[in-house]
C-alpha positions in Angstrom: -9.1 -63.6 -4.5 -12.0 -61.9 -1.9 -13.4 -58.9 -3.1 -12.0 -57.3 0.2 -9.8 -56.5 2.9 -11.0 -57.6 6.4 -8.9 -55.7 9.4 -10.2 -56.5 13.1 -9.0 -55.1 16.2 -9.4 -55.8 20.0 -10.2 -52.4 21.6 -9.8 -53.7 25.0 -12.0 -51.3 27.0 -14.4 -54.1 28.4 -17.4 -52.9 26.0 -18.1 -55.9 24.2 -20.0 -54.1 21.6 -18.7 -55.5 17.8 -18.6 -52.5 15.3 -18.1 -52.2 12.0 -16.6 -49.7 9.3 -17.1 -50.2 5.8 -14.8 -48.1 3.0 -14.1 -48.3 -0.2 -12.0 -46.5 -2.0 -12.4 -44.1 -5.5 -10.3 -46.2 -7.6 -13.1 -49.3 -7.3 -15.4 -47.2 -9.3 -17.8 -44.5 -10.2 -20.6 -43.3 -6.2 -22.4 -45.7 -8.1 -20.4 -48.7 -7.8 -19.0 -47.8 -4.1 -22.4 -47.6 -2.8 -23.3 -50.5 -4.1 -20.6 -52.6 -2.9 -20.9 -50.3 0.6 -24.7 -51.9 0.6 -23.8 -55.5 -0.1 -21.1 -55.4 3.0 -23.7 -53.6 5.5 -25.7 -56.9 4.7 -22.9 -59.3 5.3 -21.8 -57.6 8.5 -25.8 -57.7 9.5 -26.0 -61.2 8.5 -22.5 -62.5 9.5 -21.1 -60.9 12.8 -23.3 -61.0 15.4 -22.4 -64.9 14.8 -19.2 -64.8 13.8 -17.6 -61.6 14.8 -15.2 -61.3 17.6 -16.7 -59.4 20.7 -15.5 -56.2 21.9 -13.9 -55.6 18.3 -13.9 -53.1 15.3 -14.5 -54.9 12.0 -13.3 -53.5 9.4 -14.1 -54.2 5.4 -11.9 -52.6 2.7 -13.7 -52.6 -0.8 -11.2 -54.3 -3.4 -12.2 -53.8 -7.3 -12.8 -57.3 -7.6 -15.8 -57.1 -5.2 -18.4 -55.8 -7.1 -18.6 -58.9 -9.7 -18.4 -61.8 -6.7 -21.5 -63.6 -6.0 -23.2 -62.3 -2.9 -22.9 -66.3 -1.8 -19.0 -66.0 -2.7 -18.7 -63.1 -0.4 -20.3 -64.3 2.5 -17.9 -67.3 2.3 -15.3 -65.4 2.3 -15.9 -63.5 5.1 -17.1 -66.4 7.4 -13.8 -68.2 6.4 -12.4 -64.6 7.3 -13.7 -64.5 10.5 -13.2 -68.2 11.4 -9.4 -67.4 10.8 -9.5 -64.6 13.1 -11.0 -66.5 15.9 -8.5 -68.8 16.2 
C-alpha cells in the first residue's frame, strides 16, 4: 500500500503551471513526524513532476500513516506509477 493519497485535477484556465499541495493529517503522528513526511513529499514533487506531472494541474499528496516507514526509493515508485496512471 503507498504511503499516500495522490488527487490531481485539471484547472482548465490555460495556465499551464503544475502545482502542488502537500497535507498530512494529525492522526499520522506527532509535528515531528508530519513534517517529516511533509519534507520527503516536497522532494518527490521537486524530483518527480516537472517530468511526470500533468500540465496545467493541481497535484495533490495526502499523507497516509504508512508513509513515514516506506523507503524514499519505494515512494518515488509509487508516485511515478501514480502519475503514469493518471496520464493515460
Amino acid at each position: 500500500m503507498p504511503g499516500f493519497v495522490l488527487l490531481v485535477r485539471v484547472r482548465g484556465d490555460g495556465d499551464s503551471t503544475m502545482r502542488i499541495g502537500i497535507t498530512v493529517s494529525k492522526k499520522v503522528g506527532n509535528a515531528v513526524v508530519r513534517n517529516r513526511m511533509k519534507r520527503r513529499f516536497r522532494e518527490l514533487a521537486r524530483a518527480i513532476l516537472p517530468q511526470e506531472g500533468v500540465a496545467g494541474a493541481d497535484h495533490v499528496l495526502i499523507g497516509r500513516h504508512s508513509g513515514i516507514e516506506r523507503d524514499f526509493a519505494a515512494l518515488r515508485a509509487d508516485l511515478t506509477k501514480a502519475l503514469g496512471k493518471i496520464r493515460k
